[in-house]
N, C-alpha and C positions, 0 to 999 in steps of 0.2 A: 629224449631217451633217459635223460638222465631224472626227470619227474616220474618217468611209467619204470623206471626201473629196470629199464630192456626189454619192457614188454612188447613196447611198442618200437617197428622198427622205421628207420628215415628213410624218407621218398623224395621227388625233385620238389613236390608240394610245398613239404613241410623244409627241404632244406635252403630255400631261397630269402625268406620271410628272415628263418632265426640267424643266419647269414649275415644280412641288412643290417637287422638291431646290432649285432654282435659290434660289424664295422663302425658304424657310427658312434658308437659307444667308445672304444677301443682305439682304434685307429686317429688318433689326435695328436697334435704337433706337441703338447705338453707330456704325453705318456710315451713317445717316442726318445725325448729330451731327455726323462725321466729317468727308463730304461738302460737308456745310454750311460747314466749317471751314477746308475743303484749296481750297476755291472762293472763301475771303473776303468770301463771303453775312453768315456770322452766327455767330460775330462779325463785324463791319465789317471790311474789310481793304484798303482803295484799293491800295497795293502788289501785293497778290496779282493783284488783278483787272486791274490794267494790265499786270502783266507777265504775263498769260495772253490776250489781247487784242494785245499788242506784236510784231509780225513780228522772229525771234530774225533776229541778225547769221552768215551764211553766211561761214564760216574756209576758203580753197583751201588744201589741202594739199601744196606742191611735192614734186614727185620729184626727188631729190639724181642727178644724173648719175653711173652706175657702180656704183647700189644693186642689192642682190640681190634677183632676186624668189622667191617665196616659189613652191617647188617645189608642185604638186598634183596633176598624172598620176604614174603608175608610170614610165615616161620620163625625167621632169623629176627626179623622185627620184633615178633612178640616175647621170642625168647629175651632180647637184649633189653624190654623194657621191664620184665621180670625183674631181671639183672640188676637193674637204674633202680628200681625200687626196694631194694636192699641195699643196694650201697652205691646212692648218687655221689659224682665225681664228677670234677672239669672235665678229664678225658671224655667219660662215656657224652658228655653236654656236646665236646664239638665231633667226634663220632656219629652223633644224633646227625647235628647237621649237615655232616658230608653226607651223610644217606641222605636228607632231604635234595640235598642241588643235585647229587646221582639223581635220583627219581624225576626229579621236575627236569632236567637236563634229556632223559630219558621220553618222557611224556610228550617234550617239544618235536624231539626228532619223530615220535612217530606220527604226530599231528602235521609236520611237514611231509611226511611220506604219504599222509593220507590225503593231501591236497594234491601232492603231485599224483597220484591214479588216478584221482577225479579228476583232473584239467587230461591226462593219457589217453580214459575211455574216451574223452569229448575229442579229441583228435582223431583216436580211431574209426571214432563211428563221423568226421568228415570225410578222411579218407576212403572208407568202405562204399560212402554213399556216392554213385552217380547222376551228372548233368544229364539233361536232354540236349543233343545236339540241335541245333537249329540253322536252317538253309538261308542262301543270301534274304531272303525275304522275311526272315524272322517267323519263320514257319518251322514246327518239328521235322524233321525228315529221316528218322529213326526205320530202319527195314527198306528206305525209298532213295534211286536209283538218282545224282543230281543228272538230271535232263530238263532245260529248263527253253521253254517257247519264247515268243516275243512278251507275249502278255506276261509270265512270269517274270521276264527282265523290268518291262515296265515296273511291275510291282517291287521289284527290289531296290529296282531306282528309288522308286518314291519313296522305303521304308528309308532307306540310306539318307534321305532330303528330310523327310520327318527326323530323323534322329541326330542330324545336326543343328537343325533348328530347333529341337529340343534342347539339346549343348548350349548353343549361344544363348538360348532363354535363361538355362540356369545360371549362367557364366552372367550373364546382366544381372540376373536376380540376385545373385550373389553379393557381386558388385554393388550396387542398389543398398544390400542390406550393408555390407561395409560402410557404404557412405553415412547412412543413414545414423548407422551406430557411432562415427566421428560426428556426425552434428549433433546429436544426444547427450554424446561426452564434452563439446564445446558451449551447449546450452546448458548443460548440468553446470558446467564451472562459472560460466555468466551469473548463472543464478543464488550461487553459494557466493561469489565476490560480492554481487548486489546484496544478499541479505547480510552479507559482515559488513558492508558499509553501511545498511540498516540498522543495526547493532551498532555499531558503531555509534551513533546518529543517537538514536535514542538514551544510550548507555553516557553520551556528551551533555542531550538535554538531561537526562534526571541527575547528572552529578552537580550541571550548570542552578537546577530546581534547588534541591536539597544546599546549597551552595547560599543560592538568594536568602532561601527559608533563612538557614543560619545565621546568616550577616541581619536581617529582619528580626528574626528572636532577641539577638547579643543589643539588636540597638533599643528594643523594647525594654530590654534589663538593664541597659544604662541609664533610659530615660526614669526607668520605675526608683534606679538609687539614687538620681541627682534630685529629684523634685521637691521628697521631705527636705532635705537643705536648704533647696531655695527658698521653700517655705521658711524655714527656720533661722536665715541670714535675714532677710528681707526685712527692715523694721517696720515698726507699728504705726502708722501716723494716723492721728485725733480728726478729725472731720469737725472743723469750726461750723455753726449754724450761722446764716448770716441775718442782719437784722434786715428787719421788714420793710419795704418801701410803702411810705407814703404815698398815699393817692393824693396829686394837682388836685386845688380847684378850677370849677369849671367855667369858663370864660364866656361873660356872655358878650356874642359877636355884633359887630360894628356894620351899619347899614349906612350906604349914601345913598345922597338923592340920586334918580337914575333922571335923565332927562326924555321925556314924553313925544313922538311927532304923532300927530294928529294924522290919519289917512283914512280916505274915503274907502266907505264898505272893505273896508281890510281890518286886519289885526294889526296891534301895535305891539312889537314885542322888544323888550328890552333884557339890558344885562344886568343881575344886581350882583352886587361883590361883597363878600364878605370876607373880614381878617379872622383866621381862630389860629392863633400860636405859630404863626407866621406862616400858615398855610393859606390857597387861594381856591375858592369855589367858588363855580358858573350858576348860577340858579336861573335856566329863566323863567318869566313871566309873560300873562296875556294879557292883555287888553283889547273892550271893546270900542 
């Protein structure tokens, strides 16, 4: 009513629905508390309750002779900025903007009045419109008299058995997708833990890399500034040539007699010895 402006009047339709929202909204343990509190019922509050009881003191507000009024036709507009253009002032500057917030102030309320007729007709034109009735069997029976045979009961049965095992199907489907949407949200969070301890992991190895690198560079530039020194402490030493060996003469080697046996159609073979520089060689020898 109060969006169509009284155009539109309340039914049992419309007044069950806005009833509901009203209660649940309203009807709560905190604005009952509240109430009790802003009234100075309870807790006690003598002050509150007298100065809500108390007729407030009415303040006249004089008009100062020569004040400007506050332009609100397209007219009065043009005239006042005639006005400003001859002789700009503070006054007329915030003058200006009290006419702006009028107007914009002005603008909203009628922008809300014009939602609330449109949301009105859409009411009305529910209310105006009628249902088909329909028979236990989920048949029209609009004009037709309910007499109903065995065959039509059958049929109603059945529609009534269809329609609640339609129910429980949605009621599981339902169900189903709830589930479904918990195991989505428990694998979504699986999956964001695992990749932060991937991150994690990886973020450990390149600081552990960049780490090694560093200590590897610092020890390459210690060794690069210790080495000239070492070079540079380390003395010099002469490399002596040494003098040349003499080649030994060469010995000539000592033969004994070896002693001979005689044997038929054989070979006779013996051992001869020889000294060379107190070494010992085998030579042997044939004989026929």
């Amino acid at each position: 009513m109060n969006d169509g402006g009284g155009h539109v009047s309340m039914s049992k339709s419309f007044f069950w629905p806005m009833f509901k929202r009203a209660w649940d909204k309203s009807f709560t343990e905190e604005n009952i508390l509240s109430a009790f509190a802003k009234a100075g019922i309870w807790p006690t509050n003598r002050r509150k309750i007298i100065q809500k009881i108390t007729r407030p003191s009415i303040t006249l507000h004089e008009k100062t002779p020569g004040a400007l009024k506050t332009p609100k036709s397209s007219k009065a507009i043009r005239r006042f900025q005639v006005a400003y253009d001859k002789s700009p002032t503070a006054d007329k500057v915030k003058t200006l903007f009290t006419t702006v917030l009028h107007l914009s102030a002005q603008v909203s309320c009628l922008q809300a009045e014009n939602h609330g007729l449109e949301r009105a007709i859409v009411l009305q034109k529910k209310k105006t419109r009628q249902g088909v009735r329909l028979n236990l069997a989920g048949q029209p029976n609009k004009d037709i008299i309910d007499c109903y045979s065995p065959a039509q009961v059958i049929r109603a049965r059945e529609y009534y058995e269809e329609k609640e095992a339609l129910k429980i199907k949605e009621e599981a489907a339902k169900l189903q997708r709830k589930i479904q949407r918990a195991a989505n949200a428990i694998r979504k969070a699986e999956e964001a833990k695992e990749k932060a301890k991937r991150k994690v992991e990886r973020d450990a190895k390149a600081a552990a890399k960049k780490l090694a690198e560093a200590v590897k560079k610092s020890l390459k530039e210690q060794q690069k500034s210790v080495a000239p020194k070492a070079k540079k402490t380390t003395p010099i030493v002469s490399k002596a040539r040494k003098a040349p060996v003499k080649a030994k003469p060469y010995a000539k080697p000592t033969v004994k007699a070896v002693p001979v046996i005689p044997i038929e159609e054989g070979v006779a073979s013996g051992v001869a010895v020889t000294r060379r520089t107190g070494r010992v060689i085998n030579l042997p020898t044939r004989y026929k």
